[in-house]
Every structure is written in C-alpha cells, then in structure tokens.
C-alpha positions as CSV (number, residue, x, y, z in Angstrom):
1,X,-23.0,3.5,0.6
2,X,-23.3,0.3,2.9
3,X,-20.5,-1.7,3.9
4,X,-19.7,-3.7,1.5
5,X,-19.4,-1.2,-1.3
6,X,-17.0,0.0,1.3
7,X,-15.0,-3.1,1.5
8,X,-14.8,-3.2,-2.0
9,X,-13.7,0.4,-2.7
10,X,-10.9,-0.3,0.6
11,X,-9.7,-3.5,-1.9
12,X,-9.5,-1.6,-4.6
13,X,-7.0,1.0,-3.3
14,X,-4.9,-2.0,-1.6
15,X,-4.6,-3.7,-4.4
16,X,-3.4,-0.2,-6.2
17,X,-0.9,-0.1,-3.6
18,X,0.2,-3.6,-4.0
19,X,1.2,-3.3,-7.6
20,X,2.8,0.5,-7.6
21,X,6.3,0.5,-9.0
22,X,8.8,2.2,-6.6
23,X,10.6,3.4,-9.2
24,X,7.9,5.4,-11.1
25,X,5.9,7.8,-8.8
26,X,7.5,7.5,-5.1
27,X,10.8,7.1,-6.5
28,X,12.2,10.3,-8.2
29,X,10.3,12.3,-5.4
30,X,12.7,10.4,-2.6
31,X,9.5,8.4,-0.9
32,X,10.9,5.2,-0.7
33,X,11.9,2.9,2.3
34,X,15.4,3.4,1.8
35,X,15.1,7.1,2.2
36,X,13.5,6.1,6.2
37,X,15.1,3.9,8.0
38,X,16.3,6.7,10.3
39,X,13.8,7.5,13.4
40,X,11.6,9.8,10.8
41,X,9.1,6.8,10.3
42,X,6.7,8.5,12.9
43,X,5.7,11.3,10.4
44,X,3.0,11.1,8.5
45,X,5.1,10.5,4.8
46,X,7.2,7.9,7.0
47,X,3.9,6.0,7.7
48,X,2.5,6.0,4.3
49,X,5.7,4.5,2.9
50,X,5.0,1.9,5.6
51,X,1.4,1.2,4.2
52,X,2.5,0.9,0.9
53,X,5.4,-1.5,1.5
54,X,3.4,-3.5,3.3
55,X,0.7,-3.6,1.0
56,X,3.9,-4.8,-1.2
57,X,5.0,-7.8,0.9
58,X,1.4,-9.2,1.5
59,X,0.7,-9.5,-1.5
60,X,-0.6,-13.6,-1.4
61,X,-3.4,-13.0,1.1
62,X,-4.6,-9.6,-1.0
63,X,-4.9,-12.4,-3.8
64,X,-6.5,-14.9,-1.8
65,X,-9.0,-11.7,-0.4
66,X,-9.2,-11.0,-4.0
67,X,-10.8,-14.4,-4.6
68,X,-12.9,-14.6,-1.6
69,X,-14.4,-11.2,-3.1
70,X,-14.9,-12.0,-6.3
C-alpha cells in the first residue's frame, strides 16, 4: 500500500465522519458532545466525539481536499 492509497483510504473515513447523523448511531448510545462538556474529554470516547465533531465543522476544506483529490 503506498502512500497515496493511504491518503485516500484516510479521506474516505473523514468524509464518513463528516456526514454521520448525530442522532442515528452516536445518539441513542449517549456519545454526543452534549453528553462531554464536563472534564471527561481526556478519555479516549471523549476524544473521538472530538474527532467526529470536528470532522463536522470542517466540512468546506474536506470538500475543497475532496476536489484537489479527485
């Protein structure tokens, strides 16, 4: 697998990220943000919430990466 293969597999699960609905998988088993604004964001659940959120708010550069890509 070279590296590009790599950055295109990596793309792929961001964009996946970018378009989950909180309210379908992560929401009836309590991992949303709401659920960690106390000082539990250092565990590892805490941090994946963060990913995906984030993934969530940058959502225009993953389309302009997206275009660059393809």
């Amino acid at each position: 697998m070279g590296f590009w293969a790599f950055l295109e597999g990596l793309l792929l699960f961001v964009n996946a990220l970018a378009i989950l609905n909180e309210d379908r998988p992560v929401g009836p088993r309590r991992w949303t943000l709401a659920e960690f604004q106390g000082g539990r964001r250092n565990t590892l659940k805490g941090q994946i919430i963060g990913i995906i959120h984030a993934c969530q708010f940058l959502r225009l550069p993953l389309i302009l990466f997206n275009i660059i890509t393809i």
